[in-house]
N, C-alpha and C positions, 0 to 999 in steps of 0.2 A: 759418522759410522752408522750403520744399518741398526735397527733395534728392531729383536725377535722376541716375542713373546715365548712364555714355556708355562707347564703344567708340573708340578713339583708334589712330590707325597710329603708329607709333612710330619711332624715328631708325634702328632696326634692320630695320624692316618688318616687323615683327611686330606684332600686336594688344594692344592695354592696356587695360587695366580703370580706371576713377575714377569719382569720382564730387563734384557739384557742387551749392553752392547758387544757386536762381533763381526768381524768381516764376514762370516757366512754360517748357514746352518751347522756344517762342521766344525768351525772354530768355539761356536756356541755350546756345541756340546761338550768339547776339549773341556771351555771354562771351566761349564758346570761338573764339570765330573771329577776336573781339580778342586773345585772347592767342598767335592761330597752331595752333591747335591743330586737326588736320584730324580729324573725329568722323564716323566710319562708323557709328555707331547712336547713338540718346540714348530711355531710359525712365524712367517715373517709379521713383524707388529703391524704395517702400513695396510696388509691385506685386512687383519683384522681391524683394527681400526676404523678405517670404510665401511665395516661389514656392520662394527654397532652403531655408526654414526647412520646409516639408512635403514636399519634392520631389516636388510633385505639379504638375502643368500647370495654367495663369493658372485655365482655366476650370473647375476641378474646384473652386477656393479658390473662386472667385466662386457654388458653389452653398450653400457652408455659411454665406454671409452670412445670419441669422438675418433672420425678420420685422420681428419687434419694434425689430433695431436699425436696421430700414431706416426703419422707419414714425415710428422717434423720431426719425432725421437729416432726413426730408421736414418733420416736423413744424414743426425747426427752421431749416430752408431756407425755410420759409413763412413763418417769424418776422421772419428776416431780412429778406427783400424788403417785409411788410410795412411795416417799420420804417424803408424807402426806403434799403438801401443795394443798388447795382446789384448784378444776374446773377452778374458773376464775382468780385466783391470777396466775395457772398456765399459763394460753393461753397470760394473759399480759404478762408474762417472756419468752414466747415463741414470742409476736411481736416484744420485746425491743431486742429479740437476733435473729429474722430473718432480722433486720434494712431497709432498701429500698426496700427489694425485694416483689415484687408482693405477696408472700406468705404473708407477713406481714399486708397486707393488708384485705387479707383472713382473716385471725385467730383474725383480730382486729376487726370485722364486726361479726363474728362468738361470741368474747366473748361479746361483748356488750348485741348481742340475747338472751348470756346466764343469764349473769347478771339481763336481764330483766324478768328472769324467763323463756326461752325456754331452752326445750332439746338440746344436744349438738348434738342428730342425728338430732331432729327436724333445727336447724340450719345451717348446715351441707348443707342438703337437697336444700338450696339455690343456693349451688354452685357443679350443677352436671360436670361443665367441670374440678373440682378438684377431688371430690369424687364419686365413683361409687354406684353403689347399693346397690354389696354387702359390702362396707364400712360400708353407713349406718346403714345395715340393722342388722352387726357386732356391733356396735357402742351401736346401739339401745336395741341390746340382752344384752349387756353389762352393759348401765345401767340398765336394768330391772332385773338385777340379781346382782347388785354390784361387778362388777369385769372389770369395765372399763380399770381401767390400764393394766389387764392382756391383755384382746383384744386388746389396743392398741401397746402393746408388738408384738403379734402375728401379726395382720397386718402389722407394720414395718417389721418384720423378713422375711413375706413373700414376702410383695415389695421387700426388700431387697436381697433375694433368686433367686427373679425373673429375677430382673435389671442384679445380678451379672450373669444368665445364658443366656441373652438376650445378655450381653457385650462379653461374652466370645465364642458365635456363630459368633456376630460381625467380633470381629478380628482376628478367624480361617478363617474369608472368605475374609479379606481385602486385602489380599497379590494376592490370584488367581482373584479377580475381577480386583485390580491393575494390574498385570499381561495380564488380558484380554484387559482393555481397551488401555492399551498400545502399546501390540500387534496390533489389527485392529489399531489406527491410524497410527503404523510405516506403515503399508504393503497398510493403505490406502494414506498416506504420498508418497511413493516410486510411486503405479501406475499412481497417481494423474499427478507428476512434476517431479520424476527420471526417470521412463520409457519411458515418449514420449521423453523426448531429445534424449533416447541414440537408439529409433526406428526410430525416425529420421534420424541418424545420419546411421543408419545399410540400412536404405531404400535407401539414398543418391548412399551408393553405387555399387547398383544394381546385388547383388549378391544372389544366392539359398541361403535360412536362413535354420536353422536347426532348425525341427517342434516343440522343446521347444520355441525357440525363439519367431516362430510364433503364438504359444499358447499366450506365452508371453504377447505380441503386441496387439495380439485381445482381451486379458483381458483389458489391459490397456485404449483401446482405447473404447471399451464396457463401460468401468469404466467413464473415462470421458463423454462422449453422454451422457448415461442415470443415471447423477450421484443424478438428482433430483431425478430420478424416486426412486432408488436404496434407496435414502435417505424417500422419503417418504412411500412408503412401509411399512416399519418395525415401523414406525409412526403410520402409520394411522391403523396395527393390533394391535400395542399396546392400543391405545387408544380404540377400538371396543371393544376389550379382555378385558378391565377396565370397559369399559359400560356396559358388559356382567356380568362382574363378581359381577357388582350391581345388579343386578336383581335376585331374587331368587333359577330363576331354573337355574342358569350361574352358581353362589353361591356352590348349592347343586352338581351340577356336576363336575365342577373345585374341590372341597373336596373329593368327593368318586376317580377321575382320583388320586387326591395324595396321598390316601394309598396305589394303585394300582400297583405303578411307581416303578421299582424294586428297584432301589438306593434308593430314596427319601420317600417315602413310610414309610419305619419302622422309619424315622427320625420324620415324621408329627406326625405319629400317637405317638411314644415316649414323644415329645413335647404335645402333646394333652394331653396320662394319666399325665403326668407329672403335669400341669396346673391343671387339673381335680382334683386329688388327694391332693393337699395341699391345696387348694381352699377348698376343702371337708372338708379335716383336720381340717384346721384351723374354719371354721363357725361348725362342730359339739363342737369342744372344746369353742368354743364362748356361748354353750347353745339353735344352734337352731333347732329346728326339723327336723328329717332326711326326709323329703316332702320337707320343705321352703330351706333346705341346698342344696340338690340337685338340686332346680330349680332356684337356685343361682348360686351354680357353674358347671352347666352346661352352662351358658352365657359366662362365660368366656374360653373355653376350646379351641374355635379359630378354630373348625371346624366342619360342618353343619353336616356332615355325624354322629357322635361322636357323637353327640349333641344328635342327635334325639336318637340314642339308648339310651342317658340316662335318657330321656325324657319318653320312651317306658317302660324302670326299675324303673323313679318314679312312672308311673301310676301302675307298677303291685306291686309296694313293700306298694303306698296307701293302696291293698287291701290286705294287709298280706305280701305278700312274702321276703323272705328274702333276702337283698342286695347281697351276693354272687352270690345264685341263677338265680336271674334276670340279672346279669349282665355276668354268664357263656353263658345264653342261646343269649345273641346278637352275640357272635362269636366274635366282635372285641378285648375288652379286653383281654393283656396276661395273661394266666395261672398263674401267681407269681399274678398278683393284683389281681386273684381272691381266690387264697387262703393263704392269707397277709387279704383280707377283709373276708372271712371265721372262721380265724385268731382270728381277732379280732371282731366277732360277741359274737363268744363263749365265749372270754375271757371277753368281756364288752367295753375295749379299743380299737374300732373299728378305732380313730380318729389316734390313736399310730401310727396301722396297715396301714394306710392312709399317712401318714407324711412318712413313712420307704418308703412307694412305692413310694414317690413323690420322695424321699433323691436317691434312685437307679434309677429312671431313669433321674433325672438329668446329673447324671453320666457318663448313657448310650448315653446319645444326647452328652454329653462335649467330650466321646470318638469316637460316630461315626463321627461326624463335624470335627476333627481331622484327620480321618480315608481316608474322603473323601477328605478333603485339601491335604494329602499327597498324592494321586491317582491320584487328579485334575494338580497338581503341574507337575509332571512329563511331564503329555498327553501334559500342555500347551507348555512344554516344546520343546518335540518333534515336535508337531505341528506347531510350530512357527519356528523350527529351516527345517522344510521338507521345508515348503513354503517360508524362505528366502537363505536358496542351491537351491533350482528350480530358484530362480530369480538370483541367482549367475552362475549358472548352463547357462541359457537359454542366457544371457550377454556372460559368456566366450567363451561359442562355437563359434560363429562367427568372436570372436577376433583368437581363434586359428585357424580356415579356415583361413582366410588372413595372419597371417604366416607361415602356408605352403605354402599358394601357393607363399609368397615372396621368403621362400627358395628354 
């Protein structure tokens, strides 16, 4: 059973702390009020709980609820109601089986609102650094049509969808970023504290060096002097280029540079239809107007450029026109999602046509991201193996001048 914490005046007049078990914030206060117990506050305990255990505020806990464990608990709230057992018997079975965790506290704060008679979007709505808009606003189309469990079906699947192609760009990139940062610190390791000894050691003994060497030596010795400089540099544009990219017009131009970018380019924009289209998918199959669907998931699509054109095909398909059409004439969209949405104009099953294009180019990002890992892999390869034979290089020469001239 759920345990609520509460805030009680006491026989001294002073405040007291306890805490209680009850099925819900109303049952809790029933208790209390049979037992005389006058309660100046009552919360769910799990929330608080969390809240001393990181001494951090409710809403800082509520942003590190992961994905994946949200998309598993919808999956299973879906299960549930399937399965015909009511709204809030369900979400109690959902906080008794998410136990301590942060979520649980969520869902338990959520069924009580509902028990008390609010909507479960209405409810929801309290906790935006869990749920997004279009959750909501899925949720809300959902009950107003009775077919909640199906949208929560769908919402899971798409989180789910999501996470699994966001994990698997991940770990095609983890090896050449591993790769990278290993690199610079060996060769910044080497100029740092291996190169001056052994220029030292070559200056000592006062002979012509051979112009790698020299290269060599003045890299090094570069390296050291201005090693703050060197370091803060690439700091201090990162950080301008982060400032930048919050501001609108930094925003909108850093987006259009990435579809631009000959490598990276067809990857953004893939990842953009990609988001775009199942996002669509899924809120027309939810029930809701092809106007409110659009200007839903077009938020989520993750790039400004993208955006605005489908912002540009909501306002002309408002006045009639047909989704294909508006969306042939921006240019960006490929040829296949516009006639896959053509597709399914005609057919009636536009939402079908939408989910297919989301399902291929998932695909096409899972095979270029691989594509480019193998291309990356190589160069870093070479790259790292030039610049440490040059430092091999520029070292043996002048050990081989001194034995010659010994022989």
């Amino acid at each position: 059973m759920p345990v609520f914490r509460y805030t009680q005046l006491g026989g001294t007049g002073h405040k007291e702390r306890s805490t209680i078990d009850a099925t819900s914030v109303a049952d809790a206060r029933r208790r209390l009020r049979a037992a005389g117990v006058h309660v100046l506050e009552i919360t769910d305990g799990q929330i608080d709980v969390q809240h001393q255990l990181t001494g951090q505020p409710r809403t800082v806990g509520l942003r590190k609820i992961k994905r994946r464990d949200l998309s598993t608990a919808i999956w299973q709230l879906a299960s549930l109601l399937h399965a015909g057992i009511a709204l809030v018997p369900a979400l109690s079975a959902m906080v008794e089986q998410l136990g301590n965790r942060p979520l649980a506290g969520v869902f338990g704060q959520i069924r009580d609102k509902v028990n008390e008679g609010t909507s479960l979007a209405k409810a929801m709505e309290e906790y935006p650094a869990v749920f997004s808009e279009i959750f909501i606003s899925m949720v809300s189309a959902g009950e107003a049509t009775g077919t909640l469990e199906n949208v929560l079906s769908r919402l899971a699947e798409m989180s789910e969808k999501r996470n699994n192609l966001t994990n698997k760009v991940k770990a095609a990139m983890a090896y050449p970023l591993f790769m990278a940062v290993t690199g610079v610190a060996v060769v910044g390791f080497i100029f740092s504290f291996v190169i001056p000894s052994i220029a030292k050691l070559f200056l000592e003994m006062n002979r012509q060096l051979p112009w790698p060497t020299i290269m060599l030596i003045g890299i090094s010795d570069f390296t050291q002097r201005y090693f703050w400089v060197l370091l803060a540099v690439p700091v201090a544009f990162a950080g301008a280029l982060v400032l930048w990219l919050r501001t609108t017009a930094g925003r909108e131009t850093w987006d259009r540079l990435k579809l631009k970018c000959p490598l990276l380019g067809g990857l953004a924009l893939k990842m953009a239809v990609s988001r775009f289209s199942r996002t669509l998918a899924v809120l027309l199959a939810s029930g809701l107007p092809i106007v409110e669907a659009l200007d839903l998931a077009r938020r989520v699509i993750g790039n400004s450029a993208v955006s605005a054109v489908v912002e540009d095909a909501k306002d002309a398909i408002s006045h009639g026109e047909r989704i294909a059409n508006s969306f042939r004439k921006s240019g960006v969209f490929p040829p296949i999602v516009i006639h896959m949405i053509a597709a399914g104009e005609k057919s009636g099953s536009i939402e079908e046509g939408l989910a297919n294009v989301a399902d291929v180019f998932d695909n096409e990002v899972e095979t270029t991201v691989k594509a480019l890992t193998s291309l990356l892999e190589p160069l870093m390869i070479v790259l790292l193996g030039t610049i440490v034979g040059f430092i091999v290089l520029a070292i043996l020469l002048p050990i081989f001048d001194i034995n010659q001239a010994i022989v």
